[in-house]
N, C-alpha and C positions, 0 to 999 in steps of 0.2 A: 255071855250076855250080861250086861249091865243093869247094877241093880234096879233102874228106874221103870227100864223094858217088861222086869221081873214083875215090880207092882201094878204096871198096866195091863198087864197077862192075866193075872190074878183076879184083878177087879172085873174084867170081862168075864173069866169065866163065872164069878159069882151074882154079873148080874145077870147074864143066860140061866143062871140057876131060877131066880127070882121069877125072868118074864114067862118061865114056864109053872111057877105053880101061882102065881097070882095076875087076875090081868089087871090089879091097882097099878103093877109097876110098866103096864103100856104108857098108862097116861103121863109115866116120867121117861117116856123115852126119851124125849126129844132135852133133858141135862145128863147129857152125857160128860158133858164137861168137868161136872163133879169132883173126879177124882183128881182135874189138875190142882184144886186151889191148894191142896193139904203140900203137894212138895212144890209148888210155885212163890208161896211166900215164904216159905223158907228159904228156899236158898237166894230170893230176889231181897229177902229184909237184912240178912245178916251178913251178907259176904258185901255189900253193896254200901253198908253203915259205916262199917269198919274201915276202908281203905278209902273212904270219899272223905269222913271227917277227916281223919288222923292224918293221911299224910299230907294234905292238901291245905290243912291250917297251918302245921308245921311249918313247912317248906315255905308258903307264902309270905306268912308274916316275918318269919325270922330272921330268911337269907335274906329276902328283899331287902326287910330295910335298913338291913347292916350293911348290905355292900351298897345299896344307892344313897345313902344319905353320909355314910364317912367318907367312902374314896371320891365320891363326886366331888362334897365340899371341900376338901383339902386339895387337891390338886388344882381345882376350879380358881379359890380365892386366893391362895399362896402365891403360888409360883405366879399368875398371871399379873399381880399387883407388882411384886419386884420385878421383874424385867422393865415392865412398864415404866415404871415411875423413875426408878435409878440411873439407869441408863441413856433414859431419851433426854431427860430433865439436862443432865452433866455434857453431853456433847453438843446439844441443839443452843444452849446458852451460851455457853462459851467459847468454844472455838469460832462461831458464827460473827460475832460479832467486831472480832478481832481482824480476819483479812478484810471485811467489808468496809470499817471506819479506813482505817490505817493504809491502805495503799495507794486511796482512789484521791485528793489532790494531789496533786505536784509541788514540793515545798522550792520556797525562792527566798531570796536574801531581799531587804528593803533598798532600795537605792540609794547611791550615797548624793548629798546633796549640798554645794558649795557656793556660798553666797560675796557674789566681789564686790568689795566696797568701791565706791567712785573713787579716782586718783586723777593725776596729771596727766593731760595730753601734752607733751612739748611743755610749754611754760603757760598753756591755758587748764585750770581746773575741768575734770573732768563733772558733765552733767550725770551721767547716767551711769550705777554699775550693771552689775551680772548675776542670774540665776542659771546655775550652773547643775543638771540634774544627769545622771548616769545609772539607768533603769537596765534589767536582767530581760533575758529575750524573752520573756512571759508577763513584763508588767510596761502596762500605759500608764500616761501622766497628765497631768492636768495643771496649770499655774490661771488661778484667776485672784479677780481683785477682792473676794467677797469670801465666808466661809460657809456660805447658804448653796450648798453642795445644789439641792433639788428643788434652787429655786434662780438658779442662775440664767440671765440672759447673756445675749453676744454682746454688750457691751464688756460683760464682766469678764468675758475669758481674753487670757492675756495671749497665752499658748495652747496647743495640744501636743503630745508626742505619742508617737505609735511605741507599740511591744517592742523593745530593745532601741529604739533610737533616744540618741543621747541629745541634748539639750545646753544650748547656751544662748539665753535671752538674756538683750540688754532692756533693763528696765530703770522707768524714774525712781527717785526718793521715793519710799513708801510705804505699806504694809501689803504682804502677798499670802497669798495660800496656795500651798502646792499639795494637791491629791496625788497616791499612787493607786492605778488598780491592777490587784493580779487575776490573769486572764488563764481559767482551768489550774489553777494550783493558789495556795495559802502563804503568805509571809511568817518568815521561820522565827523572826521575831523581830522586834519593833524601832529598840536602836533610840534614837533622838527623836523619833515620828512617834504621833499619836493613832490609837485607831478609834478613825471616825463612828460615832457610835456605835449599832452592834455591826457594823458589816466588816466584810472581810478588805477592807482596804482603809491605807493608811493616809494623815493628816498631817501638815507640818505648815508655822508660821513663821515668814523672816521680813525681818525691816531691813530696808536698803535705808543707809542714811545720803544727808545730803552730803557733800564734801566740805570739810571744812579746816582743812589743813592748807601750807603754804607753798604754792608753784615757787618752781626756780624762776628767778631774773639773772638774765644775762650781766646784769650792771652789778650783780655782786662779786663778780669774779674779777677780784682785784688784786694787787700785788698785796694788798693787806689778807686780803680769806687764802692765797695761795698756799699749797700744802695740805697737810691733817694726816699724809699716808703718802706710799711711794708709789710709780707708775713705770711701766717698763718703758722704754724709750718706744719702741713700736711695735705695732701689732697688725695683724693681718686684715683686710674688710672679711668681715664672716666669720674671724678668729675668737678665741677666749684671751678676754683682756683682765689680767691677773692681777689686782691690788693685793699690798701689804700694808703692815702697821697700822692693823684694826683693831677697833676693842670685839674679842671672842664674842662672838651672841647677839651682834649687834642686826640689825634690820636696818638695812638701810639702802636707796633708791639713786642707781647713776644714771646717769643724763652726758651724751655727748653736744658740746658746742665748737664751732658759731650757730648752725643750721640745729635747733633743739634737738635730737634724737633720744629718745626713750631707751634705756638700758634693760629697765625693771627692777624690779626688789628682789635682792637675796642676803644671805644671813653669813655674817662671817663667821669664818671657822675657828674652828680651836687652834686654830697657830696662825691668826690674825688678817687669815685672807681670804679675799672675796672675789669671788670670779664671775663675771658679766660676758656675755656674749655682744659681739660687734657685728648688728647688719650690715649684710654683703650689699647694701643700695649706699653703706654711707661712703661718700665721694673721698679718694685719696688727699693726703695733706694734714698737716698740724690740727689738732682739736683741742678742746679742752674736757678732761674726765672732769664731772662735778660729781659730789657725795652728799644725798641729803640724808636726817635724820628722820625716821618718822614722825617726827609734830611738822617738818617742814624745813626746818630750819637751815642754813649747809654746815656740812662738817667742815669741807674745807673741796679743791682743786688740784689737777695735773696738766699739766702739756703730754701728749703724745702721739707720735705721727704716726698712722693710717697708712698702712700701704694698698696699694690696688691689690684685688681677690686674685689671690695664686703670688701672690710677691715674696721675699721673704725679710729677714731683718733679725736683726738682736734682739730677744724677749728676756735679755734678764733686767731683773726688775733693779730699776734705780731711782733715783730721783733730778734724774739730769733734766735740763729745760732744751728741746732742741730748738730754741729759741736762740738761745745760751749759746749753742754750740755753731751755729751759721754766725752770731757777730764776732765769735771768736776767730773762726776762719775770714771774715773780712776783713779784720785788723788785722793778721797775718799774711793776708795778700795785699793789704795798702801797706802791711809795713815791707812787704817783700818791694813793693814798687818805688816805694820811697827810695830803698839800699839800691837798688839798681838806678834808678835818678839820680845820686850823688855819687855813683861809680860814673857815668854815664859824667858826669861834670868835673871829676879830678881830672880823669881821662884828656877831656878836652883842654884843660889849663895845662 
């Protein structure tokens, strides 16, 4: 039995002792309870102090708030700030910005643009030259008379041309503005053109002047201006008609006569000759090559005969007159006819 069972055994029997020799101890029957308080607070005060303070302040204040207040903070603020910030900052700046600027227009060259001065028709001064424009299949064009881009009316615009159509307007003496615009792509760079304020297309201004140089006259082509270079005796209609005995570098503009025809300008070459093409309309027969100088002036003339388109003939170059050479053969046959009239006359005496 247990010691507790032991002191509860005891105290009954000593208080059956009591109820029988005094009846005071009736009137405490009813605290029988008595004997618990002596071993109730003991073992309820002491065992109950001890392990409720002690391990319970320990424990709580110590481990808590070492392990939630260091490993929280440290892993919490550290590491979450660096990933964060290095990472996102370095890839979302710079790579981003690079494919998006850079691939999305389409770059294009500025068109080139060629302005012809007025020259000779035949032996009449020409009125009007040429604006001559050659745009990339991604840029339009515009030729008006004014530079007031967004304030122009249909009087002003001279021409339009679409994305890639090329341009050759004849225009009067005068001052022009020719706009390019590029259509989904940028001009790669600028060249002789200006860019019209800030936008993405280009400006350019050119004067057509009036003509003021000297037309051929047929009445200059005289036995006195004959010559200045050599001429092959014939050439084909359609064929390259090949002068010599040029000065190297020289610019200068043939003209076939009687019937004016227009040669063109070309540039002699470094071993003194200049080659002209001969329209296949200009009619078979003697001509006259003329040579003029750029102010107008003539160099000088040839004789040479024209053959019909597909003919053939002698193309080395000489300076013969086939002029020259048909009166030579007529003396030759009147002198032939003569020798034979005076055999024709001994004979008969």
């Amino acid at each position: 039995m247990s010691p507790t069972p032991l002191r509860r055994a005891a105290a009954a029997v000593a208080l059956s002792a009591l109820l029988l020799t005094s009846g005071a101890v009736a009137a405490q029957a009813d605290v029988v309870p008595s004997p618990t308080a002596s071993p109730t607070v003991e073992p309820t005060d002491e065992p109950t102090s001890t392990p409720t303070d002690e391990p319970t302040a320990e424990p709580t204040d110590e481990p808590t708030a070492e392990p939630t207040d260091e490993p929280t903070a440290e892993p919490t603020d550290e590491p979450t700030v660096e990933p964060t910030d290095e990472p996102t900052a370095e890839p979302t700046d710079e790579p981003t910005p690079e494919p998006t600027d850079e691939p999305s227009p389409a770059v294009v060259p500025a068109p080139a643009l060629t302005v012809v001065q007025p020259t000779c028709t035949g032996l009449t001064a020409g009125s009007t030259g040429r604006i001559v424009i050659e745009p990339g299949a991604r840029t339009e064009w515009l030729i008006a008379t004014t530079d007031s881009l967004f304030a122009l009316s249909e009087e002003d615009v001279v021409e339009v041309g679409e994305a890639g159509t090329r341009g050759d307007v004849a225009v009067s003496p005068g001052v022009y503005h020719v706009f390019a615009f590029p259509i989904d792509a940028q001009f790669s760079s600028v060249g002789e053109w200006e860019q019209f304020d800030d936008f993405d297309l280009l400006y350019r201004a050119v004067t057509v002047n009036a003509f003021s140089g000297t037309c051929p006259v047929a009445d200059e082509l005289t036995p006195a201006t004959k010559g200045g270079f050599t001429a092959p005796a014939t050439v084909g209609a359609g064929g390259t008609l090949v002068l010599s005995g040029l000065p190297a570098g020289a610019a200068l503009h043939g003209y076939l006569f009687s019937v004016p025809t227009d040669l063109g300008v070309a540039t002699v070459a470094a071993d003194g000759t200049l080659r002209l093409t001969v329209p296949a309309s200009v009619a078979a027969g003697t001509h006259r090559v003329a040579l003029y100088r750029a102010d107008g002036t003539l160099l000088g003339w040839q004789y040479v005969e024209v053959l019909a388109a597909g003919g053939t003939g002698a193309l080395a170059v000489t300076g013969v007159d086939p002029r020259a050479g048909g009166l030579a053969v007529a003396v030759l046959v009147a002198a032939g006819g003569a020798l034979m009239l005076t055999r024709r006359r001994l004979t008969a005496v």
